[in-house]
C-alpha positions in Angstrom: 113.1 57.1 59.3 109.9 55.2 61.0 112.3 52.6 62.4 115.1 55.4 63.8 111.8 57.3 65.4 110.5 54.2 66.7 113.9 52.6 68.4 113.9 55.9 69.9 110.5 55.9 71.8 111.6 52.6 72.5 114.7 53.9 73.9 112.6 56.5 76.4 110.2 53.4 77.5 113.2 51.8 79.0 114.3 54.5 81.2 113.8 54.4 85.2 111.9 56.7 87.0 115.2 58.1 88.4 116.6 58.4 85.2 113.4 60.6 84.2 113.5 62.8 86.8 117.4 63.5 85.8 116.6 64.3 82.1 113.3 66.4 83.0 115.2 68.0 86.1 114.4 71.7 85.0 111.0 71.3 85.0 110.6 69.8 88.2 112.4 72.5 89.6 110.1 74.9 87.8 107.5 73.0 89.8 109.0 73.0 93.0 108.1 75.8 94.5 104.3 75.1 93.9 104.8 71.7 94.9 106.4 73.5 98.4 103.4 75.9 98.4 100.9 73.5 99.3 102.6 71.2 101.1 103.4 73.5 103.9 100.9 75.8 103.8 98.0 73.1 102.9 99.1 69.9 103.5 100.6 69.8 106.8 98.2 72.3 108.5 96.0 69.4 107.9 97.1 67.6 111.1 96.0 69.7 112.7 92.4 68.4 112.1 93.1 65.6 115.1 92.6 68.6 117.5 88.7 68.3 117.0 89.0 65.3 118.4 91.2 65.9 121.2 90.3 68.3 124.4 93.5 70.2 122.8 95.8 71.7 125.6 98.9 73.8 123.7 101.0 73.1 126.7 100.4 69.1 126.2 100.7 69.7 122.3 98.7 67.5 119.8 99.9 63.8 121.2 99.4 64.4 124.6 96.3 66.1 124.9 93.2 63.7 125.8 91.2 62.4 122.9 87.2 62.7 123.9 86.1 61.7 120.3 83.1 63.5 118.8 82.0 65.1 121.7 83.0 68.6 120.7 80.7 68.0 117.8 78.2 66.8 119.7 78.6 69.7 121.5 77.9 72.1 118.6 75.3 70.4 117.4 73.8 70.4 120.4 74.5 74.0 120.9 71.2 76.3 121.1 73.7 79.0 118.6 74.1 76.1 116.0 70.5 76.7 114.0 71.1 80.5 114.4 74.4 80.3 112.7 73.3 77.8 110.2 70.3 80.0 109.1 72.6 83.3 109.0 75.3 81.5 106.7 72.5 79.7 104.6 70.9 82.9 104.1 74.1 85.1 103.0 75.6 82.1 100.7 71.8 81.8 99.3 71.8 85.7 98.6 75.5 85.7 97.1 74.5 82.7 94.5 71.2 84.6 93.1 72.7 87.9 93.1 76.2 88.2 93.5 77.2 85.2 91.0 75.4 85.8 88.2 76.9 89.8 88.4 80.6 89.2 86.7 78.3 87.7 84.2 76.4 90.3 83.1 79.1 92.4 83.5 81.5 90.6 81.0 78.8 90.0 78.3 78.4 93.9 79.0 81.9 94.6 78.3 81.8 92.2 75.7 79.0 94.2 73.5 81.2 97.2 73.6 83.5 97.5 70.1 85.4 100.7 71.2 88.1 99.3 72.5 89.6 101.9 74.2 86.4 102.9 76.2 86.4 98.6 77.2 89.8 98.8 78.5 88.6 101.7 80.7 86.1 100.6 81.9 87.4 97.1 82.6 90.6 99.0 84.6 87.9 101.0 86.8 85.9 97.7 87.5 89.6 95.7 88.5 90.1 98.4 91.1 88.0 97.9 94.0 89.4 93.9 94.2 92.6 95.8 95.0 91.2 97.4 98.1 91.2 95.4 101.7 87.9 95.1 102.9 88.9 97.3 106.1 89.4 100.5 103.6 86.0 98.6 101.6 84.3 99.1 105.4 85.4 102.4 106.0 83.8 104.1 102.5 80.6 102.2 102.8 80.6 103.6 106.5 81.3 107.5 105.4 78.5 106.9 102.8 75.9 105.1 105.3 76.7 106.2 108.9 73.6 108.7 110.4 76.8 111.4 111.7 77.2 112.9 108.5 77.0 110.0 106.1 76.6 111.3 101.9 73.2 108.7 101.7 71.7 109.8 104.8 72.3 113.6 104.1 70.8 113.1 101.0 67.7 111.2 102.3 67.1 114.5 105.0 67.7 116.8 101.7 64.7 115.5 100.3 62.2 115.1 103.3 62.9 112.0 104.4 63.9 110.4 108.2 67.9 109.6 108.2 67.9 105.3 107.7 70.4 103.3 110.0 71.8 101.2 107.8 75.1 99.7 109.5 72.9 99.2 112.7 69.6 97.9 110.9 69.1 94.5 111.4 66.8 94.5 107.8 70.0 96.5 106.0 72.7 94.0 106.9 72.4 90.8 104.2 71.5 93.5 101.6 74.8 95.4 102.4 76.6 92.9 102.3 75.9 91.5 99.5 76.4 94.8 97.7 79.4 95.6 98.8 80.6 92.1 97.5 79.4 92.7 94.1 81.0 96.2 94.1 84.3 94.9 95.2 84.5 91.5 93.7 81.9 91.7 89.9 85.1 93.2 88.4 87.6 90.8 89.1 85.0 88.0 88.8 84.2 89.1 84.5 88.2 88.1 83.5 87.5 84.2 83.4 84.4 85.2 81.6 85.9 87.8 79.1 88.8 85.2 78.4 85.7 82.6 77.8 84.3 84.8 75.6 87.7 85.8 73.2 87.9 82.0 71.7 84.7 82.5 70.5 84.7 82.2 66.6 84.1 85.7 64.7 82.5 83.8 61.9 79.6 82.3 63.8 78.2 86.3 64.6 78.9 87.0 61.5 77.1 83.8 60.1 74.4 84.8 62.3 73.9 88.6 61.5 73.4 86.8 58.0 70.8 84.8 59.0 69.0 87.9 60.5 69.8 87.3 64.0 69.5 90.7 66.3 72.1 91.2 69.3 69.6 89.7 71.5 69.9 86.3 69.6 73.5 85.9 69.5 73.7 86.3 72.5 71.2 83.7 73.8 72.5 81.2 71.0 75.7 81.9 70.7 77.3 83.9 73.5 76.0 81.9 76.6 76.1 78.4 75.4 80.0 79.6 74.8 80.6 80.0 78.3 77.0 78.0 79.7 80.7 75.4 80.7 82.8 77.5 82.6 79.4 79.0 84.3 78.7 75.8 85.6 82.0 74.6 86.6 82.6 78.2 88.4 78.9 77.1 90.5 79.9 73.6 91.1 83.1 75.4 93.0 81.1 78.1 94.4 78.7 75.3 96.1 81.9 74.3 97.7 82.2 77.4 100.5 78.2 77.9 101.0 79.0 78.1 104.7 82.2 80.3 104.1 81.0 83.3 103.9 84.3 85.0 104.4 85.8 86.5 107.9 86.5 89.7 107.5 83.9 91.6 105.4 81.3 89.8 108.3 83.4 90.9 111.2 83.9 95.0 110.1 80.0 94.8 109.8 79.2 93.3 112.3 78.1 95.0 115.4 76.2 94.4 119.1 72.9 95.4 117.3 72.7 93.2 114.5 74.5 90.2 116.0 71.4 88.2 115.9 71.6 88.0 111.8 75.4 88.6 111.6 77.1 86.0 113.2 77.9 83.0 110.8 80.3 80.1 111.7 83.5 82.3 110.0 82.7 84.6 113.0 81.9 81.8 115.8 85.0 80.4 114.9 87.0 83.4 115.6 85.0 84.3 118.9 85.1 80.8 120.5 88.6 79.8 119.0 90.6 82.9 119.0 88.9 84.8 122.1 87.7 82.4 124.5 90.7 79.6 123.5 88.2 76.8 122.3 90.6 75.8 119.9 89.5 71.8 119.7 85.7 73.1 119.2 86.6 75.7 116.9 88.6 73.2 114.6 85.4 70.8 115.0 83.1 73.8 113.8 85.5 74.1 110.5 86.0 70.4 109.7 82.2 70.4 109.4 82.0 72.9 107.6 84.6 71.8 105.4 83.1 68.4 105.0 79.6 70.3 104.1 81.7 71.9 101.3 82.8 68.2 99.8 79.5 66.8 99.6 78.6 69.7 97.7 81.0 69.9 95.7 80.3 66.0 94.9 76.6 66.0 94.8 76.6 69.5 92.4 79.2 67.8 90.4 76.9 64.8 89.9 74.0 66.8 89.1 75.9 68.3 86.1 77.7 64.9 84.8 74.1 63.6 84.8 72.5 66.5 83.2 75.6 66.0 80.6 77.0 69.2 81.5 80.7 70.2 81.8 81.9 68.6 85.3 85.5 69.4 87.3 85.9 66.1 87.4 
């Protein structure tokens, strides 16, 4: 029996690649339409990066145009917007790591204290919903509830005395709504890869605990977050990776001519000097630095972790 199983191992070693590929053929056309996914939706936009190099002219198309080399970085570097646009970003990806991140969190080791299960399932369908919605119809609640012509919070604050707050048009108001609409729309969604963490923990070690004495509090901190302290950190490390993409369209509806000075991020600049004004060789410079920002992050948070002995993506 140990010699038929090993002449047939033997037998696979000797096949070709070709001859591989013709025995596994279902699978790779499983693949295929993933493999197709990213090659022409990922991979080949990518050469389109040479326009950041180019002074890019559609009617010359990317070989012809002139190459001018970095000066289109030089040039937003140089730029007197560039600081103002790094401090915006910095300052809505700082605010979305302390509060917005550590929100599906809570949530899911909320959900996961509940034992009735049908109340959990409820409650976890209500949180999913808002994900669902586009942040134009996301813009246009937050704007019946906040706007000074009739808006629920602002009726409420002349109810009881006070002076009607403009919140859409508030400089001061704009990171803080932001950031509070993306935990409303997004905490739900974010708690399933937490909630699915939490499910292969062992029974038996709460139990073993509540044996010992332990309260809730202290299986949670020793049992409950080192359980998913790995997928936390792997979920940052990736997070650390768009700090300067703080997402087009949620910035844009909020936007506005008022608080332009603390709205506009490079998402934004992008669209306005690419889109509007035709800049496409210094928009496509803006992203491929932002995009290079977002590997050395990825690399150096990465790093951190494998050093600390932490779970690392790679």
């Amino acid at each position: 029996m140990k010699n038929r199983l090993a002449g047939s191992t033997h037998a696979a070693n000797r096949l070709t690649v070709w001859q591989r590929i013709v025995r596994d053929r279902w699978l790779y056309v499983l693949v295929l339409p993933g493999v197709l996914y990213y090659f022409i939706f990922k991979l080949m936009p990518m050469f389109g990066i040479i326009i950041a190099f180019q002074k890019y002219n559609p009617y010359l198309g990317f070989l012809n145009s002139p190459w001018v080399g970095f000066k289109n970085f030089n040039d937003f570097f140089n730029n007197p917007d560039f600081m103002r646009l790094l401090v915006n970003t910095l300052w809505i990806s700082f605010l979305s790591i302390v509060f917005y991140f550590p929100a599906p969190i809570i949530l899911a080791l909320l959900l996961n204290e509940v034992r009735v299960s049908w109340y959990k399932r409820s409650v976890q369908t209500l949180v999913y919903i808002p994900h669902f919605l586009s942040w134009v119809i996301a813009y246009s609640i937050f704007y019946m509830l906040l706007t000074t012509d009739g808006g629920l919070v602002n009726l409420l604050i002349e109810k009881f005395g006070g002076e009607k707050i403009a919140f859409l048009s508030d400089k001061s108001w704009f990171r803080p709504l932001v950031i509070i609409q993306s935990i409303w729309k997004e905490t739900g969604w974010g708690t399933i890869i937490f909630l699915a963490a939490l499910a292969s923990v062992d029974v038996e070690q709460y139990e073993a605990a509540v044996v010992d004495g332990a309260g809730r509090l202290r299986q949670l901190w020793h049992i409950t977050l080192p359980a998913i302290k790995s997928t936390i950190i792997i979920l940052l490390i990736l997070r650390m990776g768009s700090v300067l993409n703080t997402g087009f369209e949620q910035i844009y509806l909020m936007s506005n001519s008022i608080n332009r000075s603390v709205s506009q991020v490079f998402d934004t600049y992008v669209y306005q000097v690419g889109i509007t004004q035709g800049s496409f060789s210094f928009a496509t410079a803006v992203n491929l630095f932002k995009s290079i920002i977002g590997i050395i992050l990825v690399y150096s948070t990465n790093f951190i972790a494998k050093k600390a002995g932490e779970a690392t993506i790679f």
